[in-house]
N, C-alpha and C positions, 0 to 999 in steps of 0.2 A: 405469226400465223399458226393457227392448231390445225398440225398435221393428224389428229386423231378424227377429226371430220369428213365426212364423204365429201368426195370433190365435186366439184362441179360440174354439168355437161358440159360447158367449155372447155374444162382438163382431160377431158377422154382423149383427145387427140395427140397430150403431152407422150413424150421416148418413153417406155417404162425403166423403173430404176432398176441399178446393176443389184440391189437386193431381191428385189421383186421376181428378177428375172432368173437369179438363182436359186429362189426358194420356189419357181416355178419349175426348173429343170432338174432339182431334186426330186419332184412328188413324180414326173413325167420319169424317169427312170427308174424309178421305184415299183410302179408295175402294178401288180394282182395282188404281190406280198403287201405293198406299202398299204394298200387298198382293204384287205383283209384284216391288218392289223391294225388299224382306224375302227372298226367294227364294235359293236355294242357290248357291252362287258357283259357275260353272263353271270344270269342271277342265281344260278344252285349254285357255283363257285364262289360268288361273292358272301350268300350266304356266311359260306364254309371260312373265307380268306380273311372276308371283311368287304365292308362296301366297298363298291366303286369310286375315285373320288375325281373330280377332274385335274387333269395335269400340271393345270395352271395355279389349285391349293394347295400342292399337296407338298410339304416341308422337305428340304433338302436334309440330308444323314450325314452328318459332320466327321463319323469315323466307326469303332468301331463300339456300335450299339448292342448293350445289354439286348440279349436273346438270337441275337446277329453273330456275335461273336462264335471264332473256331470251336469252341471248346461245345458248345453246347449242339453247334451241328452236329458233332463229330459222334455226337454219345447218344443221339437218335435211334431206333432199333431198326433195324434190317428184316426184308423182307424174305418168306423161306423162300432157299433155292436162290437167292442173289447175290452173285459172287461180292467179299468184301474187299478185294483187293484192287478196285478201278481209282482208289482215290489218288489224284496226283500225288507224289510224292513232294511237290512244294506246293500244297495246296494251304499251308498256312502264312507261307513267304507271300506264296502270290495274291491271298486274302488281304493280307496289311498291305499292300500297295496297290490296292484295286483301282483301277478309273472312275472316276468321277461320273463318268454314266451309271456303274453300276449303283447308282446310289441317289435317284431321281428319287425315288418316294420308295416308302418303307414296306412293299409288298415286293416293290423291283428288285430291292437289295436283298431281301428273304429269299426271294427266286434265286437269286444268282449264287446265296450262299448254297442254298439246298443241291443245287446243280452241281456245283465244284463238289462239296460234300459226300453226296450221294448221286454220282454218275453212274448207281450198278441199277437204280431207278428209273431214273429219267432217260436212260439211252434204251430200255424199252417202249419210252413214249410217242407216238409222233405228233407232229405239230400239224395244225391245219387253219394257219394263219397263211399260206401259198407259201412258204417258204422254201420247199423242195424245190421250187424253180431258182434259188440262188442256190441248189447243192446242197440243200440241210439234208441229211438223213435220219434225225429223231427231234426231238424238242431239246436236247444236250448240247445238238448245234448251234442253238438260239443263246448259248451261252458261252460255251468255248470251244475254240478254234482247233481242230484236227491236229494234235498229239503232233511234233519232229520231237524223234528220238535225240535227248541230247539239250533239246532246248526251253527254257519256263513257260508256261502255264501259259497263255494268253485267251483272256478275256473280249468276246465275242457284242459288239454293238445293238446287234440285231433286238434282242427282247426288252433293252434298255426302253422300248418307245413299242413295243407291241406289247399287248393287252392277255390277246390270246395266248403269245407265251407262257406270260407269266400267269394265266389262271390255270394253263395246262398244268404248269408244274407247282402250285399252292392246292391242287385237288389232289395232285400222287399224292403229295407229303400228307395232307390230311388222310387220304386212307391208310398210307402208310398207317399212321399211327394209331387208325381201328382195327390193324391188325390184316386189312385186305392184302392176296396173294398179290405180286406181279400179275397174271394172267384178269385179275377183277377190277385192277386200277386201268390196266388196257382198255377193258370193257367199257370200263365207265367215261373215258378218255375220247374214245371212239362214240359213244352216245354221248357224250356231251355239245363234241367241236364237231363230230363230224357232218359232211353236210355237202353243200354245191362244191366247195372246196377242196379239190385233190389233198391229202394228205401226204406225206413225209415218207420213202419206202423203207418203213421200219420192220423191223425181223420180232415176230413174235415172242413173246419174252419166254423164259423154259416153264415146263409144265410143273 
């Protein structure tokens, strides 16, 4: 039988299956966030990042990819007046052993690197994919998980599969690199995403 066919009005009455019914209780607990970050890819970002592409083409990152790699994040220029000393200190340990989420399609893994990277960026940004309501407090949360003194790096799920994340933080790194203050990436961050959706309670970046 191809299961890939609509069923029949006869089968509407069939149990629904134990997958169905967990990938129904996933999206049902997911909320605003999961709802937001389903949302249409903006087009001045994509512009800037690269097209949008759907989920379902877009090639898995086998490891670690020319332009992806630590080194070349690492030697990015910094923005004035942002501290450079946020980066993990096993921020190259924990690069080489990333989860395989980080690494769905080639703008995801861009994101994630930039984040680890440059978190004296991104932790002025907030996100406004609803994620405040899991606790995010910038778009940095979309990437990794609140600092214990003492223990590695961990890599954060959340942007892996949101959109708006990750065009939040492919527009900072682009103005980063026109040379934009902190204080004009905010701007532009804020006019881009912002909107019906409560954003992230992020602290204004320094002057």
């Amino acid at each position: 039988m191809d299961r890939t066919k609509h069923a029949s009005p006869a089968g509407l009455g069939r149990p629904i299956s134990r997958s169905a019914a967990g990938l129904l209780a996933v999206v049902l607990l997911s909320g605003t966030a999961f709802a937001a970050c389903a949302g249409a890819h903006d087009p001045a970002v994509g512009a800037a990042g690269g097209a949008a592409t759907p989920m379902a083409a877009m090639p898995t990152m086998s490891g670690n990819e020319p332009g992806i790699d630590a080194t070349p994040m690492a030697a990015q220029p910094e923005p004035a007046g942002a501290p450079s000393d946020l980066m993990p200190a096993d921020a190259s340990s924990a690069w080489a052993v990333r989860p395989a989420f980080t690494k769905v399609d080639s703008r995801t893994e861009e994101a994630y690197a930039y984040a680890l990277y440059h978190p004296q960026v991104i932790q002025w940004m907030p996100c406004y994919c609803g994620c405040g309501g899991m606790g995010h407090r910038s778009n940095l949360d979309c990437y990794l998980k609140p600092t214990i003194p003492g223990m590695p790096t961990t890599f954060e799920e959340h942007a892996s599969y949101c959109e708006i994340c990750v065009d939040t933080t492919l527009l900072a790194k682009r103005l980063i690199s026109e040379g934009k203050s902190l204080s004009e990436i905010r701007a532009a961050v804020d006019q881009a995403f912002g909107g019906s959706v409560q954003g992230t309670p992020t602290d204004l970046p320094p002057a």
